[in-house]
C-alpha positions in Angstrom: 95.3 164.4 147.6 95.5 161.3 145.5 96.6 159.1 148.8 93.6 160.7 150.5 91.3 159.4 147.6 93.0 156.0 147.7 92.2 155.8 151.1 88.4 156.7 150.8 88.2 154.1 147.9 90.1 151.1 150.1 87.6 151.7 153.4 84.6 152.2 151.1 85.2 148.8 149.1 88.5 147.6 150.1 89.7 148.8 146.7 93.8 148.1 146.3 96.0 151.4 146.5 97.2 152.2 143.3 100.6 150.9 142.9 102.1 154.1 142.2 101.3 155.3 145.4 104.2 152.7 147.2 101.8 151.4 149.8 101.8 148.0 151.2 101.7 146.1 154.1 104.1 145.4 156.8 105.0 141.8 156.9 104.8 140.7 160.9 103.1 143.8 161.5 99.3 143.1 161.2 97.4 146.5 160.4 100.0 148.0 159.7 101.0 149.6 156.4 104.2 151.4 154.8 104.6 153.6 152.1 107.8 154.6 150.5 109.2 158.2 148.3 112.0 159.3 146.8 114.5 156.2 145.9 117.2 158.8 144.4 117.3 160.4 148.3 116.4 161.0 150.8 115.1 158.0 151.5 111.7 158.6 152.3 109.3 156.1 154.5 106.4 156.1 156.3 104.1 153.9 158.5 100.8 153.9 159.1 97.7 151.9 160.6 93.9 152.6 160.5 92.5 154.2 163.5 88.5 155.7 164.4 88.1 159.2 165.7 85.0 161.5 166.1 83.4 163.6 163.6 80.3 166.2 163.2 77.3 164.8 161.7 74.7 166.8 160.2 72.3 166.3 163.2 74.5 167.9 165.8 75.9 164.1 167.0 78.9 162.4 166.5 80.3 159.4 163.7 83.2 157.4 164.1 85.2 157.8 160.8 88.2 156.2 160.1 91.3 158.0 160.0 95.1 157.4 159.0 97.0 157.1 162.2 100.9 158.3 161.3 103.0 156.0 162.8 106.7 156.5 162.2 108.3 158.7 158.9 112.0 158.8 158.6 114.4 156.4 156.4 114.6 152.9 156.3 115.6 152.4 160.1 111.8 152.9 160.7 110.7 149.2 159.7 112.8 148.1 162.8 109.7 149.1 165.0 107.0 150.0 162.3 
């Protein structure tokens, strides 16, 4: 929950993730972001970009929301193609 909250703050107003939530962005990977978990093992990492998909609205149309797009989770071999 508190990733999904950091999220909704940084679209909203581009607010910085907290920085005990690991996340950064890739170097040489524009739009691309990482987050990492567990140092002591296994050695958890993720990747991840921003991405729009279609939601309800109120009226019976459609919004485009944004939406985390899960790229690649596994160990540190992901970063060789994030």
């Amino acid at each position: 929950m508190e990733f999904s909250a950091a999220c909704d703050r940084y679209v909203s107003a581009q607010t910085p993730f907290p920085s005990r939530l690991r996340v950064k962005p890739i170097q040489g990977a524009p739009g691309v972001f990482e987050m990492t978990w567990s140092f002591a093992g296994p050695d958890g990492r993720a990747t991840w970009d921003w991405t729009e998909v279609q939601v309800a609205d109120d009226a019976g149309g459609t919004v485009q929301m944004p939406a985390v797009r899960w790229r690649r989770i596994g160990d540190h071999g992901i970063f060789r193609q994030p």
